[in-house]
The first five atom37 places (N, CA, C, CB, O) and aatype in JSON, in Angstrom:
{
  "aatype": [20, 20, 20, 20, 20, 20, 20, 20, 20, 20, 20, 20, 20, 20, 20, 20, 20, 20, 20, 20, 20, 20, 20, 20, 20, 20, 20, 20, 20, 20, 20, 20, 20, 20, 20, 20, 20, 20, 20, 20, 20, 20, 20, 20, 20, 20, 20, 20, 20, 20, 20, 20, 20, 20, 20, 20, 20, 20, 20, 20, 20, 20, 20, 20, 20, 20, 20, 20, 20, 20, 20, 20, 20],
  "atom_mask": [
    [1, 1, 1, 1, 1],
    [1, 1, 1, 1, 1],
    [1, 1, 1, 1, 1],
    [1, 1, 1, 1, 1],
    [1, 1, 1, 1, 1],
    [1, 1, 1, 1, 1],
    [1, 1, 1, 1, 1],
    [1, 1, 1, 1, 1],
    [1, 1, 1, 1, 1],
    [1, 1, 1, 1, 1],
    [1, 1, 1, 1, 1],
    [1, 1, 1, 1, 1],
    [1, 1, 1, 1, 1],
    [1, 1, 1, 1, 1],
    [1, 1, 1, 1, 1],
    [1, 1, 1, 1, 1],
    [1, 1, 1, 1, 1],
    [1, 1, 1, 1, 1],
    [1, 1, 1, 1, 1],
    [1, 1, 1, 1, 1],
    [1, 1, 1, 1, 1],
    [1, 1, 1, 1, 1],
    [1, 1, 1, 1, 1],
    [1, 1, 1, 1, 1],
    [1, 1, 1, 1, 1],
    [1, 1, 1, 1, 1],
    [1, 1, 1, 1, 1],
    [1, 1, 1, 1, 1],
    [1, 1, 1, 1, 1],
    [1, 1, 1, 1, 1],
    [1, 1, 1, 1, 1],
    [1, 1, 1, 1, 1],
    [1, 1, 1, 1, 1],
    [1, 1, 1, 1, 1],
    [1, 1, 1, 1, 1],
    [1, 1, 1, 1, 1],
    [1, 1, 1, 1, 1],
    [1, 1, 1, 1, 1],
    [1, 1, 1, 1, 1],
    [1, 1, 1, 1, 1],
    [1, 1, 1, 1, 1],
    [1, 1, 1, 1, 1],
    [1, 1, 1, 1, 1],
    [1, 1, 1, 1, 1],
    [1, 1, 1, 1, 1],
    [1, 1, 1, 1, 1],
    [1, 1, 1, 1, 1],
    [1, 1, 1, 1, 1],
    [1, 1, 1, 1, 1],
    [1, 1, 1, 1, 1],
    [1, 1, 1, 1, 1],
    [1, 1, 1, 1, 1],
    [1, 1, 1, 1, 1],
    [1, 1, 1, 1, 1],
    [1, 1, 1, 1, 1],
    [1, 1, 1, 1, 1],
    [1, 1, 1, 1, 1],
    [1, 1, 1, 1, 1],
    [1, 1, 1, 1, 1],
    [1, 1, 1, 1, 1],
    [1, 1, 1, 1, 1],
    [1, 1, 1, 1, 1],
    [1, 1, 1, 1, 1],
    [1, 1, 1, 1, 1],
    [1, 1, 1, 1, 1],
    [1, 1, 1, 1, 1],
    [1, 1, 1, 1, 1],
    [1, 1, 1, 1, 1],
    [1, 1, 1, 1, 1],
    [1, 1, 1, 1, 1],
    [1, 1, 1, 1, 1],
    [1, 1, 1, 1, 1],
    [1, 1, 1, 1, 1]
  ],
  "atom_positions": [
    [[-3.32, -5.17, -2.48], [-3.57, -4.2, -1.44], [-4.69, -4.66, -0.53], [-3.91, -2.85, -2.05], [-5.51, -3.92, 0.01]],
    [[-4.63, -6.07, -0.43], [-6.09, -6.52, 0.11], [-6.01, -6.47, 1.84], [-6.5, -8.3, -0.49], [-5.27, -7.25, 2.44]],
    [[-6.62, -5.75, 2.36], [-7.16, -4.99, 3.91], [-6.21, -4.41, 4.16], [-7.58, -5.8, 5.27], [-5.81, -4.62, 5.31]],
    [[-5.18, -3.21, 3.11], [-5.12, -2.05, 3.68], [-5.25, -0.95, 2.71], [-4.01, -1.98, 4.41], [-4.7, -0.76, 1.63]],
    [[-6.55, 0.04, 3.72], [-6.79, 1.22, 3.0], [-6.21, 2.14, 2.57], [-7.33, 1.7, 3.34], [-5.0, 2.21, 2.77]],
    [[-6.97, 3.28, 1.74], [-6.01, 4.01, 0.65], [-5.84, 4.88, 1.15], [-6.31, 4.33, -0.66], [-6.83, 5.17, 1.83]],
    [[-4.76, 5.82, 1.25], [-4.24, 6.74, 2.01], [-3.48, 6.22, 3.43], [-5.34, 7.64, 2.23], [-3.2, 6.92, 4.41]],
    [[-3.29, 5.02, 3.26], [-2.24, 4.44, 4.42], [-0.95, 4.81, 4.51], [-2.07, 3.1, 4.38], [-0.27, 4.73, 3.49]],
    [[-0.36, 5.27, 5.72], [1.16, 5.73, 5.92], [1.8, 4.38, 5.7], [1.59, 6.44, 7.52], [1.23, 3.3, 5.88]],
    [[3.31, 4.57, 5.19], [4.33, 3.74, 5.39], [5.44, 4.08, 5.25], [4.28, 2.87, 4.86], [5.67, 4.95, 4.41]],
    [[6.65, 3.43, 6.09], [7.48, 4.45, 6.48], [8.57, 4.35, 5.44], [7.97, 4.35, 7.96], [8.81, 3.32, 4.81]],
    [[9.29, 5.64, 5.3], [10.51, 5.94, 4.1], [11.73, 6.46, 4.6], [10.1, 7.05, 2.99], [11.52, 7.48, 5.26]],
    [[12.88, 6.16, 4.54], [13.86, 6.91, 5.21], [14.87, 7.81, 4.45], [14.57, 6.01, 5.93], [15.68, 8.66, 4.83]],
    [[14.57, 7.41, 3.43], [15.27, 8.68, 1.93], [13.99, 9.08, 1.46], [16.36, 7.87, 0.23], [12.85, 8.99, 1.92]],
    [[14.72, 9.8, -0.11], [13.69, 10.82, -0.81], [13.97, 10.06, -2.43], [14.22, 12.91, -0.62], [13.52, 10.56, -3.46]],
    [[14.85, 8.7, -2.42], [14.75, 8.25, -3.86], [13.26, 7.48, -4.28], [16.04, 7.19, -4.12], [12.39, 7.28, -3.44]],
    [[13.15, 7.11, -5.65], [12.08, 6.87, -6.31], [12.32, 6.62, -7.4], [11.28, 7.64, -6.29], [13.29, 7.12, -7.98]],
    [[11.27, 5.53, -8.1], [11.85, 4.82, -9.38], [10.83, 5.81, -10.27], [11.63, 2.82, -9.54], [9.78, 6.27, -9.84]],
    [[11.41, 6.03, -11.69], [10.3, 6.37, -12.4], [10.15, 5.62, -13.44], [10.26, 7.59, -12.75], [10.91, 6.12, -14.28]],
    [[9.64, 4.72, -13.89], [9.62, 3.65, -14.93], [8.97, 4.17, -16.23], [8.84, 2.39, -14.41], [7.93, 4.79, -16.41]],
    [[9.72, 3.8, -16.9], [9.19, 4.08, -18.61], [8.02, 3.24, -18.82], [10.37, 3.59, -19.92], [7.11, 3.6, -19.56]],
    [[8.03, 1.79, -17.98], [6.37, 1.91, -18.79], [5.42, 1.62, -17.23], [5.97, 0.18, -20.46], [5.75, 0.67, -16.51]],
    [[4.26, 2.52, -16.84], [3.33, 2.93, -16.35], [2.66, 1.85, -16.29], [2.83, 3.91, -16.86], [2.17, 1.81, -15.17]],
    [[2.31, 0.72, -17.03], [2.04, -0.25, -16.21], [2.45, -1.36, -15.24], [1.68, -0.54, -16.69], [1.75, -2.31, -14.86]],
    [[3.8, -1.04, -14.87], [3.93, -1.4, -13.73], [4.21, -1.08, -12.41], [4.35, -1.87, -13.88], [4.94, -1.55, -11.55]],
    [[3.15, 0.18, -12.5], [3.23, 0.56, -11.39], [1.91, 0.19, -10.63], [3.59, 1.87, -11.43], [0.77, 0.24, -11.11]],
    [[2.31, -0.22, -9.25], [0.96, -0.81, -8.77], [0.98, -0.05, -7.07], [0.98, -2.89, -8.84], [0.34, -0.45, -6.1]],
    [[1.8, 0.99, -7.11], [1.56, 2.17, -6.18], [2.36, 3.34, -5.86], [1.41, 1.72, -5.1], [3.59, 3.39, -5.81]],
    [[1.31, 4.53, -5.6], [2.13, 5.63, -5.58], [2.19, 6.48, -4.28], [1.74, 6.42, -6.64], [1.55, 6.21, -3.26]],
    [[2.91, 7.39, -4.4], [2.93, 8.05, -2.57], [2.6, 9.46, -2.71], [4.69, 8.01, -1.6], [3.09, 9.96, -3.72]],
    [[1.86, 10.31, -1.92], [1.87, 11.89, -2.53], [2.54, 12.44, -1.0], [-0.09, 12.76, -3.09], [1.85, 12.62, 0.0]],
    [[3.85, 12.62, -1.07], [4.61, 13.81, 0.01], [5.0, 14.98, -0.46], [5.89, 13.39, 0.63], [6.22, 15.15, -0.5]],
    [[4.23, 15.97, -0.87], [4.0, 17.06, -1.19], [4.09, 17.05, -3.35], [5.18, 18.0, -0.15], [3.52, 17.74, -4.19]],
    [[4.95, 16.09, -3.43], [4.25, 15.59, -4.83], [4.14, 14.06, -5.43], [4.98, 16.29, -5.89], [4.7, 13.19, -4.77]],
    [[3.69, 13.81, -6.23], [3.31, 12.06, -6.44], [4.48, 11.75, -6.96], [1.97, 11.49, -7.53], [5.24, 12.54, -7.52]],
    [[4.72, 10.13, -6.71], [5.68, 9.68, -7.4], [5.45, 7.79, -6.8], [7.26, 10.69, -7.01], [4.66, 7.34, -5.97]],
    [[6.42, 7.13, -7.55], [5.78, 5.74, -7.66], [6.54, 5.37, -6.89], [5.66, 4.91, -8.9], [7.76, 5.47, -7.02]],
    [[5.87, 4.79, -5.77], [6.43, 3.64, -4.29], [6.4, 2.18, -5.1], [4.97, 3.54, -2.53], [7.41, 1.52, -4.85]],
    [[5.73, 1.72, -5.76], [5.57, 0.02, -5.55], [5.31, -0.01, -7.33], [3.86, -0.74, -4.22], [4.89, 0.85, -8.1]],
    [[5.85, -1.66, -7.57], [6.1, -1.65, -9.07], [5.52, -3.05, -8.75], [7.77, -1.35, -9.9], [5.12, -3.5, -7.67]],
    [[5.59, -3.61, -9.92], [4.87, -4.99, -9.69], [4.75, -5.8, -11.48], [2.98, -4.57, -8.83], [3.71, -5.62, -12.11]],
    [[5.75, -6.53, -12.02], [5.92, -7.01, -13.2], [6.28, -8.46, -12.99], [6.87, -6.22, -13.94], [7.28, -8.86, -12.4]],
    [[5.4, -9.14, -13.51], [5.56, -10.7, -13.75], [5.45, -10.98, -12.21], [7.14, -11.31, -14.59], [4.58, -10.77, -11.37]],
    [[7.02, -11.7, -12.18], [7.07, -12.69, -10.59], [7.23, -11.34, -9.71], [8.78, -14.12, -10.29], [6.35, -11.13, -8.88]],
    [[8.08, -10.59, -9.81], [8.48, -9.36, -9.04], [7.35, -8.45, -8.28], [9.19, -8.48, -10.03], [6.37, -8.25, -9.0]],
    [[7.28, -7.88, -7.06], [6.9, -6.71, -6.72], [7.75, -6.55, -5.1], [5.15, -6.66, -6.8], [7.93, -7.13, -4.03]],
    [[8.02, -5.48, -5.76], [8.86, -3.96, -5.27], [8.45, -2.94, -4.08], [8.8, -2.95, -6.5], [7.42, -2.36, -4.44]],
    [[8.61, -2.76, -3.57], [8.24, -1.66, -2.7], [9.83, -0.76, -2.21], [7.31, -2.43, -1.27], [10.9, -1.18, -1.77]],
    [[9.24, 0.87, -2.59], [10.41, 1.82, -1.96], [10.18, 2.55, -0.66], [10.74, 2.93, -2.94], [10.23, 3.74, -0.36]],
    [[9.95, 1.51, -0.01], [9.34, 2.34, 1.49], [9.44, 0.84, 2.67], [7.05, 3.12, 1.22], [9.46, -0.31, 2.23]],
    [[9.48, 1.09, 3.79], [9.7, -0.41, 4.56], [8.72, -0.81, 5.75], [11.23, -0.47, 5.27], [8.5, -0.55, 6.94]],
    [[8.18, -1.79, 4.42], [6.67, -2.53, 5.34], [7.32, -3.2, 6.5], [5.61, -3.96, 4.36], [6.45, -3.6, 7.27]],
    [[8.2, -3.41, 6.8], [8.47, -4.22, 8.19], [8.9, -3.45, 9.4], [9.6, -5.26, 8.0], [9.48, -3.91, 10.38]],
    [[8.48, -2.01, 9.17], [8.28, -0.54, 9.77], [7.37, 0.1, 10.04], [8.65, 0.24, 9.26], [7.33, 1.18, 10.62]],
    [[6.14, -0.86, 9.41], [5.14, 0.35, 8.69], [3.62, -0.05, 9.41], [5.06, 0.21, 6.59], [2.51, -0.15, 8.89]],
    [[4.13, -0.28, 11.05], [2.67, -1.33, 11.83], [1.81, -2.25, 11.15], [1.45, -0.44, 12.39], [2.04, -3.26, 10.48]],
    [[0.74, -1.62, 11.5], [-0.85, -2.88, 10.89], [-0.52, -3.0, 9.49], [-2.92, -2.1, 10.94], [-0.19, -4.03, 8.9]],
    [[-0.63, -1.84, 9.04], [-0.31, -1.84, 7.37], [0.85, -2.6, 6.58], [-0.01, -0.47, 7.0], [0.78, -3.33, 5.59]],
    [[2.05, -2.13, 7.45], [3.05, -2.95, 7.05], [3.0, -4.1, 6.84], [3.82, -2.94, 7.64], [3.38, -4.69, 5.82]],
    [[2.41, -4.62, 7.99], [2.4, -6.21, 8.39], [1.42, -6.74, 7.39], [1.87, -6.58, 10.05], [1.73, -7.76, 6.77]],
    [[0.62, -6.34, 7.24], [-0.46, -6.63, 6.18], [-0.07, -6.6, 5.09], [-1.49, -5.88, 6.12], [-0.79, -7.3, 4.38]],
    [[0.97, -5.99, 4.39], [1.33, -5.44, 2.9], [2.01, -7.33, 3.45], [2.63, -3.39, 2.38], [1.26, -8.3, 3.38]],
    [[3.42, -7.43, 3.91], [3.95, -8.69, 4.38], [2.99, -10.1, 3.65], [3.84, -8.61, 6.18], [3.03, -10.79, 2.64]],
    [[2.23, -9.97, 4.8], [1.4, -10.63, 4.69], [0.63, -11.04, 3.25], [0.83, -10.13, 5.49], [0.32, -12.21, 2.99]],
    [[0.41, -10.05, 2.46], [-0.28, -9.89, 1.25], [0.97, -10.93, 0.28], [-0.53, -7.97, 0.78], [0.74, -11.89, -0.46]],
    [[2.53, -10.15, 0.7], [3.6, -10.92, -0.57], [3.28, -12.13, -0.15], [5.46, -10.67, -0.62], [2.94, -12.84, -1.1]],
    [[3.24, -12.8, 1.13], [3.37, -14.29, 1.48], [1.93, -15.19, 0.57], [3.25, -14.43, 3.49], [1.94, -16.42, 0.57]],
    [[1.21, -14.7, 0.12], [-0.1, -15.01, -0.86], [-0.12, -14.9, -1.81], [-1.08, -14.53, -0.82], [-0.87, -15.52, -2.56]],
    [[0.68, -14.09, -2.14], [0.51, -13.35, -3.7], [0.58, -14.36, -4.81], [1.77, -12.19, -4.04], [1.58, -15.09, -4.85]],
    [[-0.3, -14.48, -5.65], [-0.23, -15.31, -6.6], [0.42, -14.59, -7.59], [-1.42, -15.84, -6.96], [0.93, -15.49, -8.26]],
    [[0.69, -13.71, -8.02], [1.8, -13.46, -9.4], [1.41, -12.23, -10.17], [1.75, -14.8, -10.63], [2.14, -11.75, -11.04]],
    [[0.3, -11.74, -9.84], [-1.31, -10.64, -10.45], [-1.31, -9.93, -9.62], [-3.02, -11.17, -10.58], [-1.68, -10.2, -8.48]],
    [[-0.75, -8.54, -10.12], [-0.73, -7.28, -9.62], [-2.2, -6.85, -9.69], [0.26, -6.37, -10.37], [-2.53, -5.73, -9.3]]
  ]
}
């Protein structure tokens, strides 16, 4: 999540959502009137249920972040 802050919009065009049995891999959540888990993140994988290539500065930045990502949620 490195340079974008917490409580950042990003955009969603449904109302689905993963709920994973195990809680540590979740590495973000969304509150639209109740919480639930946007972004997962296990081993090589991370996930997002919302579309950073929609989602302006932030978006571009989340982008930006996968193109670095060493593997460590």
């Amino acid at each position: 999540w490195h340079g974008i802050e917490d409580n950042s919009r990003f955009y969603f065009v449904h109302s689905y959502y993963v709920d994973p049995e195990d809680e540590n891999i979740v590495a973000g959540t969304t509150d639209y009137g109740i919480r639930f888990v946007s972004v997962i993140a296990s081993q090589n994988v991370f996930a997002a249920q919302f579309h950073p290539e929609k989602s302006a500065h932030d978006g571009l930045q989340l982008l930006k972040n996968f193109t670095q990502w060493d593997g460590h949620a």
